[in-house]
Each structure stands twice: as C-alpha cells, then as structure tokens.
N, C-alpha and C positions, 0 to 999 in steps of 0.2 A: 715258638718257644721250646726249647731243650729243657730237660731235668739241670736241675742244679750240678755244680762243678764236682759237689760233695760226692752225691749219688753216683755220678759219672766215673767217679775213683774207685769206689766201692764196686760198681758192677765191672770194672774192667774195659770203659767207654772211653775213658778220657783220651787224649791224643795228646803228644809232647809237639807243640806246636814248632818247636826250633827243631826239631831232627824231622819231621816232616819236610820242612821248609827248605832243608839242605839236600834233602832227596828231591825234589823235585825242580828245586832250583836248576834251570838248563835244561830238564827235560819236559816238562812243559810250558810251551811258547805265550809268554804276557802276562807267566807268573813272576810276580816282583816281591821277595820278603823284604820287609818283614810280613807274616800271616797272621789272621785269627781265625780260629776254626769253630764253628757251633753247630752241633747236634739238632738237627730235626725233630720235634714230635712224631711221634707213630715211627712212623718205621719197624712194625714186626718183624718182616723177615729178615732184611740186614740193615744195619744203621745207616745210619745217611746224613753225610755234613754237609754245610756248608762254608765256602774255604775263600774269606777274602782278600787277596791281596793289594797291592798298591797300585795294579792297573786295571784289573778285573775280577771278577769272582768265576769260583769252580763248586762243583760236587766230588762228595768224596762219596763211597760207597764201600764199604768192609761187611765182610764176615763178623759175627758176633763171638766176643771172647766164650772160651766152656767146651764142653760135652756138643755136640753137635750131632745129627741123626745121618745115618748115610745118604749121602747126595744131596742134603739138605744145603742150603746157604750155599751157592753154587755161584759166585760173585764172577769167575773165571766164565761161566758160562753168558753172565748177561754181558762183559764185555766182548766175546765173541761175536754176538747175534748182534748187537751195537755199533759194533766196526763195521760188519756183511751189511748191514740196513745202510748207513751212511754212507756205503762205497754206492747202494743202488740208488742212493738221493730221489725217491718218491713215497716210500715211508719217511713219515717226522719220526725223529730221533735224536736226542743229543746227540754232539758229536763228543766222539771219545778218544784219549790220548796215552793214559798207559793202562797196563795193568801189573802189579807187584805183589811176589808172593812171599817177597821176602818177610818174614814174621818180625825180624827184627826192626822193622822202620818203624810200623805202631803196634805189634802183636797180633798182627792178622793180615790174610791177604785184602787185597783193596783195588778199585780201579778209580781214577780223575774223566771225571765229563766238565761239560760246559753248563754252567747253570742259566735255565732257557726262563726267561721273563715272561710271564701272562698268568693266566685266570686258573684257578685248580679247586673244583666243585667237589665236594662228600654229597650232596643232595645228589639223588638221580634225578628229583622234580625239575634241576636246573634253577631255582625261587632267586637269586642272585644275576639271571639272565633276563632282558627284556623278554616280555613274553611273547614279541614277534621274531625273536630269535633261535628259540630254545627249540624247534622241529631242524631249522637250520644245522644246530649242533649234533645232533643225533643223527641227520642225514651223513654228516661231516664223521662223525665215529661209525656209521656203518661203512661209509667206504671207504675208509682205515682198514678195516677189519677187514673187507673185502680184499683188497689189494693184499694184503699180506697174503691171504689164501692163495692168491691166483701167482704173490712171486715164484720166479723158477731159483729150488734151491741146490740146483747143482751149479748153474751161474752165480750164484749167491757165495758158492765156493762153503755150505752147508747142505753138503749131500748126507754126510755123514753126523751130523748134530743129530739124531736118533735113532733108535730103531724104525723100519720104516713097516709099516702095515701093523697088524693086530693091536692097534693104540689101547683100546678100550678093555682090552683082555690085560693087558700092562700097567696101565693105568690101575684098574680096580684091585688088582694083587699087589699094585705099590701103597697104594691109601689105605689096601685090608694090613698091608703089613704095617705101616707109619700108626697104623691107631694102635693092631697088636702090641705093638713095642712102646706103648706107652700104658702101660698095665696102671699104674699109680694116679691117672688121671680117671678111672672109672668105665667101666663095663655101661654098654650105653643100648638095649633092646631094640631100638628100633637101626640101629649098623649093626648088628649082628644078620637081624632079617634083612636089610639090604649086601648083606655082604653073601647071602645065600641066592638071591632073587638075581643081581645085576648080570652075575656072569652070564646064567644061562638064558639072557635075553637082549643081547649084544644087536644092534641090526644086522644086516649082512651084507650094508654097502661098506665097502674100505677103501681111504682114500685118505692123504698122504698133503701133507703139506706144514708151512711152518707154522706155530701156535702159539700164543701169546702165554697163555694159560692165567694169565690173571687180567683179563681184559675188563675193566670198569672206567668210568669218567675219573675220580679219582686217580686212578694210574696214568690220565692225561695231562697234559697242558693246552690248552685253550688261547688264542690269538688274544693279548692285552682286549680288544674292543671286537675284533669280526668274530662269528661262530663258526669256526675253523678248528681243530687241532693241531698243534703247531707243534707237540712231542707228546710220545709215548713212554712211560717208564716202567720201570720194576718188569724187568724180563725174567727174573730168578727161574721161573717156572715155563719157560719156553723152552722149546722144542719142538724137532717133528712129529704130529701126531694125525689125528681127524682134527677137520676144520670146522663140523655143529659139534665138537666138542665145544671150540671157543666162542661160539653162539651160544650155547644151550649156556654157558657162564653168564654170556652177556646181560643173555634174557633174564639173569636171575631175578633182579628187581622188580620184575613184573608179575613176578607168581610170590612172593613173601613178601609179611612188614617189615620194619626195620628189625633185625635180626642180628648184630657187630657189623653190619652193612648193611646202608639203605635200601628199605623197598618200599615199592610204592600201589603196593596192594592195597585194592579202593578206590584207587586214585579217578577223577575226573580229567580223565586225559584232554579232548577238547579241552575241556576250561582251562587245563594247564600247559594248552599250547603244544601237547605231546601228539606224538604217534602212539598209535595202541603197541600193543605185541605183535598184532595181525600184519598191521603194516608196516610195522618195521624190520619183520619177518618177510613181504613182500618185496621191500627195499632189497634185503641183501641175497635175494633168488634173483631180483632184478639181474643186480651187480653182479652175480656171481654163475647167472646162467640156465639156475635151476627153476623151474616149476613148479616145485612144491618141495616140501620137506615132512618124510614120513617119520613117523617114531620119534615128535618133538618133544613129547613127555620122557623118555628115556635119558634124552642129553640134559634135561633139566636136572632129572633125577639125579644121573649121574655128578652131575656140578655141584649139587647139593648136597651128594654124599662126600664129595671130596672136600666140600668148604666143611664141611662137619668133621671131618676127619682132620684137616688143618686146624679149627678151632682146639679140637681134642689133645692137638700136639702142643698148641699154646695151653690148654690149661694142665697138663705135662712139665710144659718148661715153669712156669707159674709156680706149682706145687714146689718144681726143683730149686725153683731161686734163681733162674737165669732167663728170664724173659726179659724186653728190652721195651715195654708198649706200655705205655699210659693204660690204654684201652686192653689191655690184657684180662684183667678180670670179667670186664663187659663181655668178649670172645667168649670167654673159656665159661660164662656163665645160660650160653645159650645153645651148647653141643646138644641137649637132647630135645630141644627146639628144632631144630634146622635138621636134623636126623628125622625126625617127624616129619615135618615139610616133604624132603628129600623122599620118603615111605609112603606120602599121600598121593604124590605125582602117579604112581604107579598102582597103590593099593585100590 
C-alpha cells in the first residue's frame, strides 16, 4: 500500500500518469497506455512505483522531490550497475530499460525495470519460509554476495564506478561528514567517539571489488516457491569498495535486536533452521577463497556506524519535512541505539 493520493501531492510524489505514459510509450517494449502508477510503501531512499499497463507491469524508481545531500539519491548510479549486472547474467537483477534525467516528465530524474514476481522477507528469521528451507535461502544470498565480490569490474565495463583502494578511509569521512551536515537532527556521543576510533583502526588488508552497500534479504527477491534469490535491488549505495565491508552489513542482524532493521540477537538458530554467524561466515571464505576473516568486529562496527549515520540523515529529513518513509520516525528514533551497538563491537 502507498500513502494516499492527497499526501502524495503535498510531499511532491505524485506522478502525472498521462505524460509519463507518452514518454515512454515506444521506448519501452510491452508498455501499452493506458497506465496506473502506485507508489510502494518504504522506500526511504528513492521512491519506488509500480507501473501497470495493459500488457505487463514495470518499476519506476526516481529521485525524491527537495534539498538533497551531495551524492545522495544516486538513481543514475543504480541504473548503471543494473545494465553491467544484466549484461553478465549471473547476478539476479532486474532487467533495466531507460533511464531519464529529464525533470520535466515527473520532476525528477527516474529509471524503468521489470517488476520481478516472488517472495520479499523484512524478518531475517525467514518465519514465512518452511523451516527446511530457510538455511537453503541464506546459502542462496551468500553466494550472491560472493559472486558479486569475485565479478571482474573492468569486463563489467565498471572499472571506473569508484575510487578504487582506501574504501574505508572514504567511506568513514563520507558518513562523518553526512551526519556533520545534519546538525538539526542532534549531536549523538557515542558517533562522535566512533568517528575518532574508526579511522585510526582501519585493517591493513585492501582489496577492491563491487559492493552492494545495502545488502539485506529485504533488498532481495526470492523464487515465488524454491529458496533461491531471483533479484537483487536498491543498488543506491553501490560502488567499488572493500568486500567484508558488504559482509560486515550483512552480518548486521546477528549482532543487534530489531533496531529500524531486523535482528536476531538471541535467536535459537538451530531451532530456527539458521546458520549461525560462524557458519555463515565459513560459507562465504568457502566461496570466496579465504580462510578466515581477521578484524570481523571492525566491519561490523563500521556498518553500524554507517546504518547510524543513515538513520541520522533520515531523522534530518524528518525534522525537515521531506522524508518519504512510513517508517521514518521508527529510524530516526533509534540513532543513539545503533551508535551504541556500533561502539560496543569495538569498546
């Protein structure tokens, strides 16, 4: 379900369904107007429709109307990494057909995917999955996530999608500065002490590859009935970077309770059909080569000060009047929560 049509006019959501329809009429193949378009629930970082027409359905994906933070809402960039993935057709992925910058079709730039049918879990427990399945699924998003690491991104024709080496050094000065520049959302002690601690404990392996940067179940799709991944979404935050960066994310749920994102600290994993952290951690050295993985508190920490510095920026926009999230307040209510967490890995 979407916010009301009302809402949707006031925050500057709404879409003019006939001038959409005429833009894309012709350029994308088995779109037939007339159209109806509705807005997704969630969708923090950029809205997200869905676009039916008279032979099939699409997604729509735009930038959010307003003030925007630099490089923030990066729509250009997830159709990018969207095209490259689908040309290598062994990452799932929508397939994707334009992208427009032009502000005048709905007041923002936007790119058209294919809307992929299956299964889409907010539990990390999987509770919605037979329980002789749900190791299967997790097997299935490690080596997603694996493969990603190991694609080559100069064949990918994304050599150039980031800076390549000192990720973590970039990284930390880009989330010290996205919190600085939200002054009005509150001064937060326990990011200030990590924003003193992370630098100068960086590991000293560097290593290069593409990154999901928001890798969770939630950001998948799931095979209607097998435990498979069958597409990956919300790239906003991709790039090249370190690859136990997008671990140390993954693993979030395993070290926090539910926090504006599920966790499943406590959990009886046996009972719940899971793999621990250990093992699942074992899985993707399996997959990926390595042996062990030193300094796994660091990558934790660091994901946690970065989801806390994201929170920080949502209760920023919140304050402002231009957040886009049902769940917005929930987020923005648990920054010195997950600052904490993120400070205990380490302290």
């Amino acid at each position: 379900m979407s916010d009301s049509p009302e809402t949707d006019s006031i925050r500057g959501l709404a879409i003019d369904e006939t001038a959409l329809a005429t833009y894309l009429t012709g350029r994308v193949p088995e779109l037939v107007p007339p159209i109806s378009v509705r807005r997704f629930a969630g969708g923090q970082s950029n809205p997200t429709y869905r676009i039916d027409s008279q032979r099939r359905s699409f997604v729509l994906r735009r930038q959010p109307p307003g003030p925007l933070l630099a490089s923030a809402h990066a729509v250009d960039r997830e159709f990018r990494v969207l095209a490259a993935l689908g040309r290598m057709n062994t990452i799932p992925v929508p397939r994707v057909y334009l992208y427009c910058d032009d502000h005048e079709v709905i007041g923002t730039p936007f790119y058209i995917m294919d809307l992929v049918v299956g299964r889409n879990f907010w539990d990390a427990r999987l509770p919605e999955v037979p329980l002789e399945q749900r190791r299967a699924c997790y097997r299935s998003m490690i080596e997603v996530l694996a493969g990603l690491h190991g694609a080559d991104t100069e064949a990918l024709g994304l050599g150039d999608y980031g800076r390549p080496g000192n990720y973590f050094q970039r990284q930390i000065q880009r989330w010290t500065r996205q919190y600085q520049e939200s002054p009005d959302a509150g001064r937060v002690p326990a990011m200030e002490a990590l924003i003193e601690w992370l630098p100068v404990n960086i590991p000293a392996n560097d290593e290069v590859s593409i990154v999901h940067g928001d890798y969770r179940c939630d950001n998948m799709i799931f095979h209607p009935e097998e435990p498979r991944v069958v597409a990956v979404l919300d790239w906003e935050l991709s790039t090249l970077g370190h690859p136990l960066a997008d671990l140390g994310y993954h693993l979030l749920p395993y070290r926090m309770p539910t926090l504006g994102v599920t966790g499943m600290l406590g959990t009886d994993f046996a009972t719940h059909g899971l793999p621990t952290e250990g093992e699942y951690v074992a899985w993707y050295c399996e997959l990926t080569g390595r042996e062990q993985i030193e300094q796994l508190d660091f990558y934790v920490a660091f994901s946690l000060f970065r989801l806390a510095a994201i929170f920080h920026g949502i209760r920023g926009r919140l304050i402002r009047g231009t957040s886009v999230s049902s769940r917005a307040r929930e987020y923005a209510s648990v920054v010195d929560e997950v600052a904490d967490l993120a400070l205990a890995q380490v302290g």
